[in-house]
C-alpha positions as a Python dict, from the first residue, in 0.01 Angstrom:
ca = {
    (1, 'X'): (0, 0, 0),
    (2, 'X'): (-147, -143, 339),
    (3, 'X'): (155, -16, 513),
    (4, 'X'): (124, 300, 365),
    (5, 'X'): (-170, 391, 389),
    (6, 'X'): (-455, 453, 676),
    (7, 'X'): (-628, 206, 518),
    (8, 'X'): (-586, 15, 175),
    (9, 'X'): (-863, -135, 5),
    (10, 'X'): (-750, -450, -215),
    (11, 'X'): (-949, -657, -470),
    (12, 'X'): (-806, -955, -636),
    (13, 'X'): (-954, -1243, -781),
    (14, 'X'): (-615, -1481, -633),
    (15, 'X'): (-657, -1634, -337),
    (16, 'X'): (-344, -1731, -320),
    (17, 'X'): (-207, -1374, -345),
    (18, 'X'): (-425, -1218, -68),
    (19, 'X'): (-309, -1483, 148),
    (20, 'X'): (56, -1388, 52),
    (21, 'X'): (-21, -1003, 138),
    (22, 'X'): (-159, -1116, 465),
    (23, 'X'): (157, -1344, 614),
    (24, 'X'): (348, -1020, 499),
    (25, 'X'): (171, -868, 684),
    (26, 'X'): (145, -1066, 1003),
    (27, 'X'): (559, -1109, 954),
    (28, 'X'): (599, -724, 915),
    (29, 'X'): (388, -669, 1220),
    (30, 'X'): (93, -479, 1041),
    (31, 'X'): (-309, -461, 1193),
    (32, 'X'): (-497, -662, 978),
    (33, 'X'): (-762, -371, 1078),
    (34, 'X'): (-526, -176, 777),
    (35, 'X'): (-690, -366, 516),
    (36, 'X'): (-972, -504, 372),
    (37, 'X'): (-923, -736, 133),
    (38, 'X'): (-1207, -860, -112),
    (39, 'X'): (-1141, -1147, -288),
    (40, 'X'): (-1358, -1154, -596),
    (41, 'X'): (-1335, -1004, -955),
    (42, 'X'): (-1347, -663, -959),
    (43, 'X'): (-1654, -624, -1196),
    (44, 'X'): (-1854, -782, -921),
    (45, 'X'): (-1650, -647, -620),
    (46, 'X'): (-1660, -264, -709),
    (47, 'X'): (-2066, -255, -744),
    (48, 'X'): (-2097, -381, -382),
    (49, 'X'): (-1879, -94, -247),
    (50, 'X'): (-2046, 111, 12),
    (51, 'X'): (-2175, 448, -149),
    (52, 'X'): (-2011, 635, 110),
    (53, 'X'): (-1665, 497, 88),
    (54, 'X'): (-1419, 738, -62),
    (55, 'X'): (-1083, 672, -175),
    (56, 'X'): (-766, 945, -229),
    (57, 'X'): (-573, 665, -463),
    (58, 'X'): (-681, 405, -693),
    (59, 'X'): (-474, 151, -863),
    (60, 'X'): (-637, -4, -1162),
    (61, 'X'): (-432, -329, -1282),
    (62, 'X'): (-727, -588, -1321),
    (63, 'X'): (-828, -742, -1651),
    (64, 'X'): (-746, -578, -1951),
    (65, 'X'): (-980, -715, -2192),
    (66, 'X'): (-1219, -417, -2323),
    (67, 'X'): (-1414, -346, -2140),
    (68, 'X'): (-1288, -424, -1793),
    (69, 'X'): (-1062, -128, -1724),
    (70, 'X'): (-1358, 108, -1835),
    (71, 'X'): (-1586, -78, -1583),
    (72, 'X'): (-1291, -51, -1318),
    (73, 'X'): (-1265, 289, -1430),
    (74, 'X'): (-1646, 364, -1437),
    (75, 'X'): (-1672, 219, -1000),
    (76, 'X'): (-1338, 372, -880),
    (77, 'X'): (-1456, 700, -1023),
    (78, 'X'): (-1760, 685, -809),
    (79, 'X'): (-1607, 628, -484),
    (80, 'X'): (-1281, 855, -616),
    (81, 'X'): (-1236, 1216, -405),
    (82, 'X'): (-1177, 1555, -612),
    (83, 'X'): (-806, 1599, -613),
    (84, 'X'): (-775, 1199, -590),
    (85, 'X'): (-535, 1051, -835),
    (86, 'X'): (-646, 712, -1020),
    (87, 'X'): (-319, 491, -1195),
    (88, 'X'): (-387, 252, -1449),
    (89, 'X'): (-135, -43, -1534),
    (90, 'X'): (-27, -178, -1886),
    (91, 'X'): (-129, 146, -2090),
    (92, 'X'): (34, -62, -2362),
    (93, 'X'): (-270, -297, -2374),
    (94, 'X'): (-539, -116, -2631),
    (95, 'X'): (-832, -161, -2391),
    (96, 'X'): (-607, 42, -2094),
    (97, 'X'): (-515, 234, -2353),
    (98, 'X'): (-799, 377, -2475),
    (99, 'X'): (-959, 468, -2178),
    (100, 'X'): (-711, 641, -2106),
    (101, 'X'): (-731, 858, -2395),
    (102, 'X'): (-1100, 888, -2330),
    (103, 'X'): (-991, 1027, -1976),
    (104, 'X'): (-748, 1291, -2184),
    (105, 'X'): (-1024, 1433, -2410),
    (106, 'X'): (-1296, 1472, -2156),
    (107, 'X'): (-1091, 1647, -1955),
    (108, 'X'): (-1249, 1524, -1601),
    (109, 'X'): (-899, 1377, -1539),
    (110, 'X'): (-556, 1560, -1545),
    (111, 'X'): (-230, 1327, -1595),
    (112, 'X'): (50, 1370, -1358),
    (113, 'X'): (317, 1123, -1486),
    (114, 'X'): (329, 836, -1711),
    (115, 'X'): (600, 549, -1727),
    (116, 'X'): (709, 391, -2006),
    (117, 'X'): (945, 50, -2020),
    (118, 'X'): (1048, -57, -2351),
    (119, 'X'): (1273, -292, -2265),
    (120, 'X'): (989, -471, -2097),
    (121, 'X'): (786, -464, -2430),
    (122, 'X'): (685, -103, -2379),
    (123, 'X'): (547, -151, -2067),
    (124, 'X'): (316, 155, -1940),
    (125, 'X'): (150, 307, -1635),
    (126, 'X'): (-35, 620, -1603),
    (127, 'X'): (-158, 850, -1303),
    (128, 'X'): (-428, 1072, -1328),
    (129, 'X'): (-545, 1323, -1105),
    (130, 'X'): (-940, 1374, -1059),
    (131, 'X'): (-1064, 1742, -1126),
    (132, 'X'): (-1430, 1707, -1126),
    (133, 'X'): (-1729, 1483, -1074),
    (134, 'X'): (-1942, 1422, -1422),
    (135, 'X'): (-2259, 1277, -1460),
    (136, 'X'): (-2260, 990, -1734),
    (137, 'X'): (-2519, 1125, -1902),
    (138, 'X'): (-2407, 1180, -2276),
    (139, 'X'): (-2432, 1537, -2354),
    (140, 'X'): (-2225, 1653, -2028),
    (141, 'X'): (-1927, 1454, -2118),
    (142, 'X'): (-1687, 1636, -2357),
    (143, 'X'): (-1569, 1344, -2526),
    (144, 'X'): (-1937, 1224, -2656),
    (145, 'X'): (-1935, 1598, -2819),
    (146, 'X'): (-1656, 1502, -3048),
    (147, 'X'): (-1779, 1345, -3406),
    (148, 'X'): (-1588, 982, -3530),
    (149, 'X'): (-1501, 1037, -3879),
    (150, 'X'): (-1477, 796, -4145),
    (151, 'X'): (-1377, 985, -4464),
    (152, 'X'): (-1652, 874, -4667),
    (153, 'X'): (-1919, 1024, -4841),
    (154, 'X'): (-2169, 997, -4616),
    (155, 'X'): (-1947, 1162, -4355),
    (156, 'X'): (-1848, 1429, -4598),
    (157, 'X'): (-2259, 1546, -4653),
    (158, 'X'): (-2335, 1512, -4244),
    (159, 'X'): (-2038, 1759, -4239),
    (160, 'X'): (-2169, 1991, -4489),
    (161, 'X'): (-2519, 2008, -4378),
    (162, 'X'): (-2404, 2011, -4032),
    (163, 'X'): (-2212, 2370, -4163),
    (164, 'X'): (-2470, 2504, -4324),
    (165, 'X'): (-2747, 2436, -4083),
    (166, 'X'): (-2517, 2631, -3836),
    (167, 'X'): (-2477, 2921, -4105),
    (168, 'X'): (-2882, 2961, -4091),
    (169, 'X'): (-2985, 2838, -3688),
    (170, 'X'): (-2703, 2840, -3506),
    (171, 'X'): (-2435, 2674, -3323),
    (172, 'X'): (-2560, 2296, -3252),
    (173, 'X'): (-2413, 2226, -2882),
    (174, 'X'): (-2283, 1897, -2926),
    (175, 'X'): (-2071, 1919, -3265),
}
């Protein structure tokens, strides 16, 4: 990605890797000045990112233990142009997974392409492209205006008085 790119931002939480990347580097005669790389977690590492600093790609393959790849999510998105595109690693994995589907019913996010590797135990990756900004407040995300249903009978009454209220005041705006 370094040698791609103007500049390649790179957060890993292995030492031993960045080190790697660098004597590639060095032996492939590539600036240093081409990357930054930030060896800590990326729940800790992605907070401390200037608020200025904007990024066209994004490559999310950190943990994937809910809810890491939201939180990864949740910073790249910040710092993540309109028209940028966002890839997430081991869609396979219900945590990367689901986030992804949050991404498809909220429609902030657009998928390009998505790979899928059964021979490698249905491996997955994903890239999304970034359509708009959204605030995290609840009511202006599409996917928080969706109910969960659980087929009982307590669902079954919200449902009905939720129809009929509508029948006497009106539309409610986040059913």
């Amino acid at each position: 990605m370094a040698g791609l790119a103007q500049h390649h931002t790179c957060i890993t939480d292995d030492p031993i890797s960045a080190d790697l990347i660098h004597a590639y580097m060095e032996k492939n005669g590539m600036p240093r000045s081409k990357l930054t790389m930030i060896v800590e977690t990326s729940d800790f590492a992605l907070p401390k990112l200037p608020a200025d600093q904007k990024f066209d790609f994004a490559f999310i393959d950190g943990g994937h233990g809910y809810p890491i790849p939201a939180l990864d999510w949740h910073y790249i998105d910040l710092h993540l142009k309109i028209g940028g595109r966002v890839g997430f690693d081991n869609t396979e994995i219900p945590a990367v997974h689901d986030h992804c589907t949050f991404l498809q019913r909220n429609e902030t996010y657009r998928l390009v392409d998505s790979l899928r590797f059964p021979a490698w135990g249905n491996y997955g990756a994903s890239f999304w492209v970034k359509l708009k900004d959204q605030s995290r407040g609840d009511l202006s995300q599409k996917d928080w205006q969706r109910r969960v249903t659980r087929h009982d009978f307590v669902d079954s009454m919200k449902t009905t008085i939720g129809r009929l209220a509508e029948k006497k005041f009106g539309k409610w705006p986040c059913s």
